[in-house]
C-alpha positions in Angstrom: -17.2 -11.9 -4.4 -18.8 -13.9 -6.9 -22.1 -14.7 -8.1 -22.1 -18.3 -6.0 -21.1 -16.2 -2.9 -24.7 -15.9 -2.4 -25.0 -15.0 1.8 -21.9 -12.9 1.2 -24.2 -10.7 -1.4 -26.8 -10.9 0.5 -25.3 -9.8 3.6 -23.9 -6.9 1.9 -27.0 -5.5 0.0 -28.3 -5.7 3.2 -26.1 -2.9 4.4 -26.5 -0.9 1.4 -29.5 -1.0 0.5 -31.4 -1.1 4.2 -34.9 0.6 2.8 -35.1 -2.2 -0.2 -37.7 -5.4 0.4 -35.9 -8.0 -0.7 -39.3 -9.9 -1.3 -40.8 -7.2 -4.0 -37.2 -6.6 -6.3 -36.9 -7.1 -10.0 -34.2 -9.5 -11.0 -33.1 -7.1 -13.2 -32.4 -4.6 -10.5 -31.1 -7.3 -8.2 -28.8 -8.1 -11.0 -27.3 -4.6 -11.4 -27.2 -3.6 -7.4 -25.1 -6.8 -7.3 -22.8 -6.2 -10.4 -22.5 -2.3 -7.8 -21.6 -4.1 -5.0 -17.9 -3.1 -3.5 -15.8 -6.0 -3.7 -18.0 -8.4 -6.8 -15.4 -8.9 -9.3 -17.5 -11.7 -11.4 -18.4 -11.9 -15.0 -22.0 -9.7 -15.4 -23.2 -12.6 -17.9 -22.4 -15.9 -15.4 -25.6 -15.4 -13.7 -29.1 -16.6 -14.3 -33.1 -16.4 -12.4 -31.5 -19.1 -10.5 -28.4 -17.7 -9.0 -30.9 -14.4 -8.6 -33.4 -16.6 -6.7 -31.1 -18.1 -4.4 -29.3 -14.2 -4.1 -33.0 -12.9 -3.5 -33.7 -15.6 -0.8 -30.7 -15.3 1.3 -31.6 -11.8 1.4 -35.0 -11.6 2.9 -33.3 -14.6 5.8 -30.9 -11.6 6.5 -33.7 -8.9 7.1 -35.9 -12.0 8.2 
């Protein structure tokens, strides 16, 4: 995955992070659970608040 794979992510911090509100995360947290994430082979310094934003909202349509 990659940072503009943004459902992909979301889909899968969905899975392994059930007990997380997507809607009350720090982007800096976001940024590291993502850079955890099985599979995300992406540069740690590529993303911004706006790839974060668009991670974060594709999140909370998944647990919607």
């Amino acid at each position: 995955m990659k940072w503009t794979d943004t459902r992909d992510i979301a889909i899968a911090l969905a899975e392994t992070r059930p007990d997380v509100d997507p809607r009350a995360i720090r982007f800096t947290d976001l940024h590291a659970w993502v850079l955890a994430l099985p599979g995300f082979s992406d540069d740690p310094r590529r993303s911004g608040e706006k790839i974060l934003e668009a991670i974060q909202t594709a999140w909370i349509d998944e647990t919607g």
